[in-house]
C-alpha positions, 0 to 999 in steps of 0.5 A, a space after each residue: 500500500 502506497 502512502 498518499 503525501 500528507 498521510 501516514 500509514 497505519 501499522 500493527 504487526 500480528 505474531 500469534 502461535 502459529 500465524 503472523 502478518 500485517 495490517 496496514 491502512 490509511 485515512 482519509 486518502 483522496 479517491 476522485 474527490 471523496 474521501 476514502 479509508 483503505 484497510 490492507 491484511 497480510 496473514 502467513 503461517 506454515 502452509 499458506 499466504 492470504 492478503 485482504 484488502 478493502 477500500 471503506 
């Protein structure tokens, strides 16, 4: 996820017993003149890598 200028991205980093990731999201970024909120998930464990992203 790329930070828009003026905005700061977000970060909490996910360590549980058998999975880690990332959540990662921006307020407030300017999407054709509205405001718009994008939430980023990253989950790993032993088997598989899964992202999810939304735009609110």
């Amino acid at each position: 996820m790329e930070e828009e200028e003026g905005k700061k991205a977000n970060v909490v980093k996910i360590r549980e017993s058998e999975q880690r990731g990332e959540i990662t999201w921006v307020n407030d970024i300017d999407y054709r003149g509205f405001g718009v909120n994008v939430f980023e998930c990253e989950l790993e464990d032993e088997k598989r890598k899964q992202k999810f992203t939304s735009r609110l």
